[in-house]
Every structure is written in structure tokens, then in C-alpha cells.
C-alpha positions in Angstrom: 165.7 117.6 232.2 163.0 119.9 230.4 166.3 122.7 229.4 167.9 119.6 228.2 165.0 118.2 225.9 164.4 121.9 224.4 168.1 122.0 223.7 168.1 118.9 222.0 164.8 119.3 220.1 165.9 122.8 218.4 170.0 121.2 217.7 168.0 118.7 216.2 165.5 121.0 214.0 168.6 123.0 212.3 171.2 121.8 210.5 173.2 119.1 209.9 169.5 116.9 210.9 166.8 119.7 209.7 164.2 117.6 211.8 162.4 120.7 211.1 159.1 119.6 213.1 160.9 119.0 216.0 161.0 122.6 216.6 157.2 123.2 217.4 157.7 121.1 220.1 161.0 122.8 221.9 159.1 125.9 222.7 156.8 123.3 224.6 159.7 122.1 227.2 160.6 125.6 227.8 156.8 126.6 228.3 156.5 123.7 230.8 159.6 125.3 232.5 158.3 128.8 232.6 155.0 127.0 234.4 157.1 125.4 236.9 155.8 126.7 240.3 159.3 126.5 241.9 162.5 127.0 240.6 164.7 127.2 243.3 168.0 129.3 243.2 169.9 130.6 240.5 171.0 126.9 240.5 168.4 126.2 238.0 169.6 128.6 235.6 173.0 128.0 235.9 172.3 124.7 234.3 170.3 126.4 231.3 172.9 128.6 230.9 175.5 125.9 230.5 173.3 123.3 228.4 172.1 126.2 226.1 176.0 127.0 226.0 177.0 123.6 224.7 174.3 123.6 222.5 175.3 126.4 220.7 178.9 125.4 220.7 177.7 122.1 218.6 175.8 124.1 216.5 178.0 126.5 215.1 181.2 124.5 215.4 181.9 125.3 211.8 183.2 128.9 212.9 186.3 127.1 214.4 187.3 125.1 211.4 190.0 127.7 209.7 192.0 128.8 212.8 192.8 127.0 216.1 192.2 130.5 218.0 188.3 130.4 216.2 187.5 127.6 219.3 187.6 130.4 221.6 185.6 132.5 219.7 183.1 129.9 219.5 183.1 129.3 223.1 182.3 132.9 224.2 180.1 133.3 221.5 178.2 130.5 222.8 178.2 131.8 226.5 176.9 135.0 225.1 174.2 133.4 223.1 173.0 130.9 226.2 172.5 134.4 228.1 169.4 134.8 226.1 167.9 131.5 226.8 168.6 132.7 230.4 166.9 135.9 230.4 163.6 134.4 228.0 163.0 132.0 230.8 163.5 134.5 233.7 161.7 137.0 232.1 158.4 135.1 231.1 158.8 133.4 234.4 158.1 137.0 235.8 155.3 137.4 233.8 153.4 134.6 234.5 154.0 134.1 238.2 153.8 137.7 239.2 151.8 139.2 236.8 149.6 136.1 236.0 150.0 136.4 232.6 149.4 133.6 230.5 152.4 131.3 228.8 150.8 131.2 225.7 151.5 135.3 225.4 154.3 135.7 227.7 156.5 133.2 226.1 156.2 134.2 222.5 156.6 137.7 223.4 159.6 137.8 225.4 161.3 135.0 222.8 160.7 136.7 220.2 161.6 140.4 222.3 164.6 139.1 223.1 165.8 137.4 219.2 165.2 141.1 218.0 168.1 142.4 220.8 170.3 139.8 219.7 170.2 140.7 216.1 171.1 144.5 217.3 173.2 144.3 220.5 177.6 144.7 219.9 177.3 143.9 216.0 174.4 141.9 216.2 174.0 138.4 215.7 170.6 137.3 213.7 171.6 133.8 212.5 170.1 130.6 213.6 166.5 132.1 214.6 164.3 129.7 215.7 162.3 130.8 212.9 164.9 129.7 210.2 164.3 125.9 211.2 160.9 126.0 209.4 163.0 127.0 205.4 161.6 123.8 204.3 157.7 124.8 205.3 157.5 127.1 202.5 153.3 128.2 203.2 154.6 128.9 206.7 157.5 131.4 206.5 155.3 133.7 203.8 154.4 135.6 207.0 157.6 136.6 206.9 156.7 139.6 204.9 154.9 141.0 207.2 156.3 140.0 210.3 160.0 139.1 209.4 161.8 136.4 210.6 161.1 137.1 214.4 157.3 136.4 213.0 157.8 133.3 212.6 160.1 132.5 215.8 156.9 134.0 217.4 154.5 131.3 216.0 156.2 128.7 216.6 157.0 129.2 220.3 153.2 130.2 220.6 152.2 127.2 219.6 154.5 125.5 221.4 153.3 126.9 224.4 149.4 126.3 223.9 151.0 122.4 224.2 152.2 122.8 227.2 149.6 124.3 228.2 147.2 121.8 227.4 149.9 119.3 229.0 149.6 120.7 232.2 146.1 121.7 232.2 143.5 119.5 234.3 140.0 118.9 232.8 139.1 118.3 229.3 137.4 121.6 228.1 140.9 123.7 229.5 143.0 121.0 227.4 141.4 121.5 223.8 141.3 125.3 223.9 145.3 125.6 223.6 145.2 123.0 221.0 142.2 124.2 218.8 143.8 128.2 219.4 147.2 126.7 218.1 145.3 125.0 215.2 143.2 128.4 214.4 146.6 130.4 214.3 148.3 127.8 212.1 146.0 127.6 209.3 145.6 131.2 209.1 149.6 131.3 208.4 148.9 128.0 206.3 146.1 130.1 204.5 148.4 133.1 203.9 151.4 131.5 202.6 149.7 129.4 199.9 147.8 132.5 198.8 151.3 134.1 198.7 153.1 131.9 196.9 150.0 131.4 194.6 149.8 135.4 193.9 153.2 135.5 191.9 152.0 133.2 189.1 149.6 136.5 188.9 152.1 139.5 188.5 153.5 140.5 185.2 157.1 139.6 184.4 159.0 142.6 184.2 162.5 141.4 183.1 164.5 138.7 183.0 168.1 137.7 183.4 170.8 135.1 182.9 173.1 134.8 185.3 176.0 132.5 186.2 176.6 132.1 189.6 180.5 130.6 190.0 181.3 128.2 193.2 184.9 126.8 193.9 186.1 125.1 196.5 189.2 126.8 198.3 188.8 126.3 201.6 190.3 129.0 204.1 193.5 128.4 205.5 196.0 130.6 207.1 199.4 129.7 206.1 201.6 133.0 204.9 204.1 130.5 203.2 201.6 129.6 200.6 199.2 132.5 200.6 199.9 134.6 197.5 200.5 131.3 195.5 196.9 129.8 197.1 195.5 133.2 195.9 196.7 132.9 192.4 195.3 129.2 192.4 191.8 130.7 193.2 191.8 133.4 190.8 192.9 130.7 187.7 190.2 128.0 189.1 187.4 131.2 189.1 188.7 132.3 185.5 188.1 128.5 183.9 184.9 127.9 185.7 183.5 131.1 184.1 185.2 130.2 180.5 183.5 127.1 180.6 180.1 128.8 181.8 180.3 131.0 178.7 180.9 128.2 176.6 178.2 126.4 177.5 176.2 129.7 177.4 176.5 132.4 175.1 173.9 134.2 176.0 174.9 135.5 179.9 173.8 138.7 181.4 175.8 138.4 184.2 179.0 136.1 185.8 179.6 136.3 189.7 182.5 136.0 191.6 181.7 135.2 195.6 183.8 138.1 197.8 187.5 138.2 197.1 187.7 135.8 194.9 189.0 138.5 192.1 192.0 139.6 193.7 194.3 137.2 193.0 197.6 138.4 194.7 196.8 141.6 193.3 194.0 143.8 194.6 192.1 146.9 193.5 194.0 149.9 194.2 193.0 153.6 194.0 195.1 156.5 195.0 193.8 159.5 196.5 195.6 162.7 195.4 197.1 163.9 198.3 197.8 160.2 199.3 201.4 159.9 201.5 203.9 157.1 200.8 202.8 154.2 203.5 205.0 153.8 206.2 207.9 150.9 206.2 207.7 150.7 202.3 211.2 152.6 202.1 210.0 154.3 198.7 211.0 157.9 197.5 207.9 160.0 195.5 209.3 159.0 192.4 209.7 154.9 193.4 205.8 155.3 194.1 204.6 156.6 192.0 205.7 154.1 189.0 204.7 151.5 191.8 201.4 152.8 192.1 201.6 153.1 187.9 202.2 149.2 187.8 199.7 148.2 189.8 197.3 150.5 188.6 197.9 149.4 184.6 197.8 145.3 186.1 194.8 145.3 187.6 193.1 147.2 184.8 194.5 145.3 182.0 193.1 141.9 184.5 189.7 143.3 184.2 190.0 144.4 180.6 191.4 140.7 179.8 189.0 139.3 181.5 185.7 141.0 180.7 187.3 140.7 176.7 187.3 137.1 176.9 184.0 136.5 178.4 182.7 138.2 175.9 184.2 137.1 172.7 181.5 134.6 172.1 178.7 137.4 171.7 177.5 139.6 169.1 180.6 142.1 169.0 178.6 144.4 166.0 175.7 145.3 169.1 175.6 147.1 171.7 177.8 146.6 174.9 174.6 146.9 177.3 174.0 143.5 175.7 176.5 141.6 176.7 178.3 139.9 179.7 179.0 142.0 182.7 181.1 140.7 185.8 180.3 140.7 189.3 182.9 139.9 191.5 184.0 140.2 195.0 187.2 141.8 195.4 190.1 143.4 197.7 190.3 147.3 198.2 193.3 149.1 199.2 192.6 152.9 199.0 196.1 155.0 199.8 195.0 158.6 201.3 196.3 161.2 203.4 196.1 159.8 206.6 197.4 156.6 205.5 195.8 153.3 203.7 192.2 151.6 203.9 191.2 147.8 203.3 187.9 147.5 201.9 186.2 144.1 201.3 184.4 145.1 198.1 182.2 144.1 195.5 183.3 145.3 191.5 180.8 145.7 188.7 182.9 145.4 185.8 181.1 146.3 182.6 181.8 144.3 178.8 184.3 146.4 178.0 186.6 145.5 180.8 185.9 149.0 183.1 185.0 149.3 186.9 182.1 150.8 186.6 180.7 150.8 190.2 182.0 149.5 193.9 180.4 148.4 196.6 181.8 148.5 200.0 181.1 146.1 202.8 179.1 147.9 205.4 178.2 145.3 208.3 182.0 144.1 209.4 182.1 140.2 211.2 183.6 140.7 214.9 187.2 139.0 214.7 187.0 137.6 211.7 186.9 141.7 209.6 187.9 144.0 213.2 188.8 143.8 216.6 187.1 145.8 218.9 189.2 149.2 220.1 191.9 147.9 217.3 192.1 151.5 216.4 193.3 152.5 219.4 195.5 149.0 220.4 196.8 147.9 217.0 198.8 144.9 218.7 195.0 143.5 219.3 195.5 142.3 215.9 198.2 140.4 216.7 195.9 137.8 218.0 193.7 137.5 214.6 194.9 136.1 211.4 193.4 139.4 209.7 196.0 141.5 209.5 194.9 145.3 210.5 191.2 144.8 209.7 189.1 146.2 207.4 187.4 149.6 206.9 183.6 149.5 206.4 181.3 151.1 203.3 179.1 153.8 204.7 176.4 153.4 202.3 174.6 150.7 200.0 175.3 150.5 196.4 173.2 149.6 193.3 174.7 148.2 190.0 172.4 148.7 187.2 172.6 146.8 184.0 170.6 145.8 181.3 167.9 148.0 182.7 168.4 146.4 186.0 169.0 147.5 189.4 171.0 145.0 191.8 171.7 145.0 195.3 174.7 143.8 196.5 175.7 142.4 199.8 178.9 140.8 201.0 179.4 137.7 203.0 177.2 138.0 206.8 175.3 140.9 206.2 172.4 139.0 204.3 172.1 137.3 207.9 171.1 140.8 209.4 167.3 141.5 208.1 167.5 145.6 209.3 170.8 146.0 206.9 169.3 144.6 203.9 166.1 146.4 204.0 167.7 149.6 205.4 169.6 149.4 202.3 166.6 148.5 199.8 164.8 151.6 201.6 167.7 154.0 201.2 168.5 153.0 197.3 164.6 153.1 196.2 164.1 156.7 197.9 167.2 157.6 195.7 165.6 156.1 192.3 167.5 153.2 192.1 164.8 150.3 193.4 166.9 147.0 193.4 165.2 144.6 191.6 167.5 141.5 192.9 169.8 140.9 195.6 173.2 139.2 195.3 175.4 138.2 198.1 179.0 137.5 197.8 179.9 135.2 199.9 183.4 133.3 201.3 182.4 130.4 203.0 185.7 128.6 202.8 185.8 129.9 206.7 183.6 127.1 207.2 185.3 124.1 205.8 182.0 122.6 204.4 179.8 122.8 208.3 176.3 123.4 208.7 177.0 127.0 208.8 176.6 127.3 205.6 173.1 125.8 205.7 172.3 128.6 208.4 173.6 131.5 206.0 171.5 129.6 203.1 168.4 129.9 205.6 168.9 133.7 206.3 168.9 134.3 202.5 165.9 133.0 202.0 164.3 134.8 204.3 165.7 138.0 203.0 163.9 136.6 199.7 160.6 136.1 201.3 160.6 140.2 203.4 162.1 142.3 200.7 160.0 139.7 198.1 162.6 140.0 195.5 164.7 137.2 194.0 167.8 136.8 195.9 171.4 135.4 194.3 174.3 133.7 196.2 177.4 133.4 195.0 179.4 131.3 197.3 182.8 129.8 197.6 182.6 126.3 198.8 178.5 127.1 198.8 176.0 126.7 199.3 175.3 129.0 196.1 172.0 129.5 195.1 169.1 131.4 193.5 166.2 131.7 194.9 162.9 133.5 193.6 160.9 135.9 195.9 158.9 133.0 197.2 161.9 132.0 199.0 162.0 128.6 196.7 165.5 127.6 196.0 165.5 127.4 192.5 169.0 126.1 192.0 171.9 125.1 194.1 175.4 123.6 194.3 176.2 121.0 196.6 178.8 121.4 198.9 182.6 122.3 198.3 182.0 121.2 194.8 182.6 123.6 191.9 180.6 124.5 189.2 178.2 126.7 188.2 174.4 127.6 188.8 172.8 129.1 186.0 169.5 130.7 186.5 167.2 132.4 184.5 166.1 135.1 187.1 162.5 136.1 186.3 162.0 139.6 187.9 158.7 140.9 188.8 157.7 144.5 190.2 156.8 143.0 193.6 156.9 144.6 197.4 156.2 143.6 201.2 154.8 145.5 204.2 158.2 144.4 205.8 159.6 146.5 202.9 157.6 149.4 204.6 157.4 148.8 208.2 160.5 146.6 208.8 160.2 144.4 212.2 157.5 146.2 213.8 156.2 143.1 214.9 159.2 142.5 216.9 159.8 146.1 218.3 156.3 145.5 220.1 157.4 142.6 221.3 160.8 144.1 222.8 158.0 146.7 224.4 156.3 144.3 226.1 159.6 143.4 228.1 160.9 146.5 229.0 157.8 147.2 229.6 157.4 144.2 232.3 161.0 144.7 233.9 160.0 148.5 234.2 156.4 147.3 236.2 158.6 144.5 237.8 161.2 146.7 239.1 159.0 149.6 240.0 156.4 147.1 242.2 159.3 145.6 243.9 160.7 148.8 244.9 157.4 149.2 246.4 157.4 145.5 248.4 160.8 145.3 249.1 161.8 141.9 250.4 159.3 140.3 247.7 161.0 137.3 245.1 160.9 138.9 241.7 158.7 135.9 240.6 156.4 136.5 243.4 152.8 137.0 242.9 151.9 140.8 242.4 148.2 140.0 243.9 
């Protein structure tokens, strides 16, 4: 009954219902459950294994939406996921029974421990942290730049726990300390936010910038019959949106594109010099080569076109680093030696219609970019709708413009915290400090589910750590700006188009998360190998011992 409860509570504190209170009182049914005395069996977790399962099958449902063979995606990716409920419970179980250490530590610690190895482990998988349920408590996720998102998982199943603790506890004195503890702790983050959010009133403006952030509504759907002709159709419903954004604004720094919505039927091709002929095109040198020219000569005359009419409205006697640059998120087929590379890309297109930088995809979605060993077992693909998967970036990329530095990212990767500020990190060691972050996003994939509300609540916490403003560019949304506060400033609803157009103010602005990353949560991961090392090493001493037994 208590596995069930939690489970409900946290379904119920993230999207579609954001009952966002609700989860400062989950932690509290798993904390009773870690104070059981007796759990009995492996019977016991069996059935929070399975509940926590089903709940995380409901939750992410979305991912199913595009292909039939998603649902069995879903459904291992929810076994996998219920694991860690498994293992928090087991494991703080063992620290409190055996090591008589108490909930209000051991549950935090090996919750939070435990979020951190599921945001590394395979590819990593950091969305939908208990921490995200609190987006709409602005003062309380400002911790998050100093802690990260695991932070704030951390406080809430702390406090949490000091209820359950004062639940089960027997006199008076024994029930106010959790309580008063929990209170302490939460005005201190209370204390801390406001300040934050107060403080960047107080810092100079650096720069500004006008951007126009382009949503349409093509949702994913894997038909060859009609592919090329649905790619056309969201090319032309991209290109008007942004025509009408520049006639309603002549004065735009900047138009984005969410990821692939640029290539049309026609993606961005560059041919190495010692490139071979692909195999099963049944092309001689000379065949190729004016292929190669045509394609070559389209795609740059789409970008000239394009980047010519956006900017027909502005001052054509100044200077080009005045006016309208693209952003866009587009297909990359490099031809080399060995054969030919698919990159998911992002294109900084400059007013004069030239690529002047690329950004690569680095972080690659399981099944939905790669299958696992499809290197080695190309008919693995033959499952997927992806064709032959993609090849990912190696390295971060910054676009400057206007005396700006921006950070792109491409669909999930602004869901994995260590990526974005690994990336920050490398670029500002380089000289090129990103000023704002942009994702390019296809959300299509999720026909309009609370998914998207999950990726909009990772973005804002990659706001709030790397404090800079961060951009979203989404197709079918949720696009958005948000300001380093983490305070969406503008949004789109829902599988509407339009346009968001934000005036991004930019301010020289840092965190200690910036520095020290998720410290915080590295300790935290300590303390449980640290207790399964004790645990296993005193057992091998008292063989015959229950792992939950006492160790006195």
C-alpha cells in the first residue's frame, strides 16, 4: 500500500496534473517503508518493482505515440527505471537496519546517489527527477546552482523523510524535531532562492538580443509513401512562419529553426576529397560528381534564398553583422573514404546566405538516433524506423554573432545536466564563453504528451546551473525562452504554430555548478558504495547474517 501511495503521489506531482506539492509528501511513504521493521522476502520488492514499472509506463507514454514498436521501448524502459526504486529502498533499508543510520540521511542520500547513476549508466537517462516536479517553486530550485538538479531531489526526499519520521515517532519532543529540522532546511533554500532571483535585477546588462523562436506543428509519422512530400510541407510551413515573423519585426537578431526542420527533402551535403562513390547508387565518377554538383549548388542557393529574403526588410546600406542570422536544425550527410555519415546538425547561417558554422549532435537518443552494436549487426536496424543511425559530434560548438557567443544543443541532450556544462566548460576554456543556450528540438515524436512538459522542465534547470538564459526552439513545443532565473518568459502552447519573440537580455552571470558540476551528488553516490562495500565486507565476516540485519 505505502509503494503504491508514493507512486501515485510523484505521477501525480509531474505532468499532465503538476500537483507539484504532492511530491514532498512521496518521499514520506517510501521513508515509512524504509522504517518498516519486516519486510519479508523479495516478495515485497517484487511488487515495487512492478508498481514503480507501471508508473513509469503512464508517465512517459508519450514516447510510444509515433511508432507501434515505441510501446516496447517504453515497457523496458520502464522495467529499467523501476530497478532504481528497487535498489533506493534496499539500499537505505540497509543503512538504517544494519547500520542504524537515520532515514532522514540515509534516504536522501542513496535517492539522490542513485538519480546521479541513472543520468550516467548505458546513455544515461536524467529526465523526470524528482527534483523537476518543483519548476513551478521558483525560490526553491535556485539551489540548483549549487547543487544541480539531484540538489533539489535531495531536499525534497529529506524532508519527506523527517515526516515520516515524526509519523512514526512516539512522544511529543521526538515528533517536532523532524518537523522543525525540515522547516530550518526549507527556509534556508526559501532564503537562497529569493536572494537569487533578487540579485539579477543587480547585475549590468551586457547585451541584448531579438530573437524569433519558430514552432510548427508536424507531428512525427513514419510513412515512406509520403515522407519526402511531408518534408517539403514542413520546410514551406517553417519558411512562412518566419516571413511573417520578419514582417511583424524588422528588427531580428536571430530566426530558429527546431532540429531538422531545414532539410526539406534535401539535406546538407559536404564531400570529403578522397570521398568513394556510395555503394548501390550505380554511378560512374563522372555521374557523381555533377550529382554531388547539383546538390551542392541547391542547397546553397536554399540558404542564400532564404537568408536574402529574411533580410530584405533591413538596412541593406549597413553592415551584415546587423542583420538577421538563421539558426536552424538541419540533416548532414558527409560522403568520405570509408563511406557516408548522417549527422543531426545544427546550421548558423549568416545574412548573406553562407554556412558559417555546424554543430553536430553529440549525446545520440537510444533507438530513436542508434542501436546498440548496429555497427557491427546492421540488420538491427531493421527493427527501427531510423534507417542506419546517426553519427555523433565529438565536440561542442559556439555560434557567435552580433558580439555573441551561443550554445547550441540538439533535441535530449539539454535533459543531461554533465553534457551541457561539460560543453560550457570546454568552449569558455577555449575563449568562446556562451552567453545563451539554444536547443533545437523535434518533439513531433511525442504527438503533443506530457513529455514535452518534462523536456521543458530540464531546460529550466539547465537555465538555473549554467545561470544563463536558455532558448527552445521546438516543433509541436513547448518552445520557450527562459531567463537565467529559470522564469519562462515566453511560450507556445501546444502543437500550435507561431512564433515566440523574446528580447533576450544577457548579463555576465556564473554558478558554482558552472565550476564544480554535481559534486553534491558524487558524494552522495560515495556514501552508497561506500555502504555496500561496509555491507558486503561485514557480511563476509558473519556469514549466514540477513543483509538488513543489525550490525550491533
Amino acid at each position: 500500500m505505502l509503494c503504491l501511495v508514493a507512486n501515485l503521489l510523484t505521477w501525480a506531482a509531474f505532468p499532465p496534473l503538476e500537483w507539484f506539492p504532492l511530491a514532498w509528501f512521496a518521499p514520506a511513504a517510501w521513508a515509512s517503508l524504509i522504517q518498516s521493521k519486516h519486510m519479508p522476502g523479495k516478495r515485497p520488492y517484487w511488487t515495487i518493482w512492478f508498481v514503480s514499472a507501471s508508473t513509469w509506463a503512464f508517465l512517459l507514454e508519450g514516447v510510444g505515440r509515433a511508432f507501434w514498436a515505441n510501446y516496447f521501448g517504453l515497457v523496458f524502459l520502464g522495467a529499467y527505471l523501476a530497478l532504481y526504486q528497487v535498489l533506493t529502498v534496499a539500499l537505505a533499508r540497509v543503512a538504517v537496519h544494519r547500520w542504524n543510520i537515520p532515514t532522514v540521511i540515509a534516504a536522501p542520500a542513496v535517492w539522490t546517489g542513485l538519480e546521479l547513476v541513472r543520468g550516467h549508466l548505458i546513455t544515461g537517462f536524467s529526465m523526470a527527477l524528482l527534483g523537476h516536479t518543483q519548476v513551478k517553486a521558483s525560490a526553491i530550485i535556485q539551489i540548483a546552482d549549487l547543487f544541480g538538479a539531484y540538489g533539489v531531489s535531495f531536499v525534497v526526499v529529506f524532508v519527506g523523510s523527517c515526516i515520516a519520521s515524526s509519523l512514526h515517532s512516539k512522544n511529543i519532543r521526538q515528533r517536532v524535531a523532524p518537523l522543525i529540522t525540515a522547516g530550518a532546511v526549507l527556509l534556508c533554500v526559501f532564503v537562497y532562492g529569493l536572494s537569487s532571483i533578487a540579485s539579477l535585477r543587480q547585475i549590468p546588462v551586457k547585451h541584448d538580443l531579438k530573437v524569433a523562436l519558430i514552432q510548427g506543428t508536424e507531428d512525427t509519422v513514419f510513412d515512406p509513401a509520403t515522407a519526402q512530400q511531408r518534408a517539403v510541407d514542413t520546410f514551406n510551413q517553417y519558411w512562412r512562419l518566419s516571413l511573417d515573423a520578419c514582417g511583424e519585426h524588422d528588427d531580428l537578431d536571430l530566426i530558429v529553426w527546431p532540429e531538422g526542420m531545414f532539410s526539406g527533402n534535401v539535406p546538407q551535403l559536404i564531400v570529403a576529397t578522397d570521398a568513394t562513390i556510395p555503394a548501390g547508387l550505380g554511378m560512374d565518377s563522372k555521374q557523381f560528381e555533377m550529382l554531388v554538383e547539383q546538390r551542392l549548388r541547391y542547397f546553397n542557393e536554399k540558404t542564400e534564398g532564404v537568408a536574402s529574403v529574411v533580410n530584405r526588410n533591413r538596412d541593406t546600406t549597413g553592415s551584415v553583422d546587423h542583420r538577421t542570422y538563421l539558426l536552424v536544425g538541419c540533416d548532414t550527410l558527409e560522403l568520405v573514404r570509408d563511406g557516408e555519415q548522417t549527422y543531426n546538425a545544427a546550421l548558423l547561417i549568416d545574412p548573406s546566405g553562407k554556412v558559417v558554422a555546424r554543430y553536430d549532435k553529440n549525446h545520440r537518443v537510444l533507438l530513436g538516433e542508434y542501436v546498440p552494436f548496429g555497427d557491427y549487426f546492421p540488420w538491427l536496424y531493421d527493427f527501427v524506423p531510423i534507417g542506419r543511425g546517426l553519427t555523433p559530434g565529438t565536440r561542442p560548438a559556439s555560434f557567435e554573432m552580433h558580439g555573441i557567443s551561443v550554445a547550441p544543443s540538439i533535441c535530449f541532450e539539454d535533459t543531461v545536466p554533465h553534457l551541457i556544462r561539460r560543453q560550457v566548460c570546454e568552449l569558455t576554456r577555449k575563449g568562446h564563453r556562451p552567453d545563451v543556450l539554444v536547443n533545437l528540438t523535434n518533439d513531433g515524436w511525442f504527438w503533443g504528451s506530457g513529455v514535452l512538459d518534462l523536456q521543458l522542465s530540464c531546460a529550466i534547470f539547465r537555465a538555473i546551473e549554467m545561470r544563463r538564459p536558455m532558448l527552445i526552439a521546438a516543433n509541436t513545443g513547448l518552445t520557450a525562452s527562459i531567463d537565467s532565473n529559470g522564469s519562462v518568459i515566453a511560450t507556445m502552447p501546444r502543437r500550435k504554430e507561431g512564433t515566440v519573440v523574446s528580447n533576450v537580455v544577457i548579463r555576465e552571470r556564473s554558478s558554482s555548478y558552472e565550476w564544480y558540476g554535481d559534486w553534491f551528488a558524487w558524494l552522495c553516490l560515495l556514501f552508497c558504495l561506500g555502504l555496500g562495500l561496509a555491507t558486503c565486507w561485514d557480511r563476509a565476516k558473519r556469514p549466514g547474517i540477513t543483509l538488513e540485519a543489525s550490525h550491533e
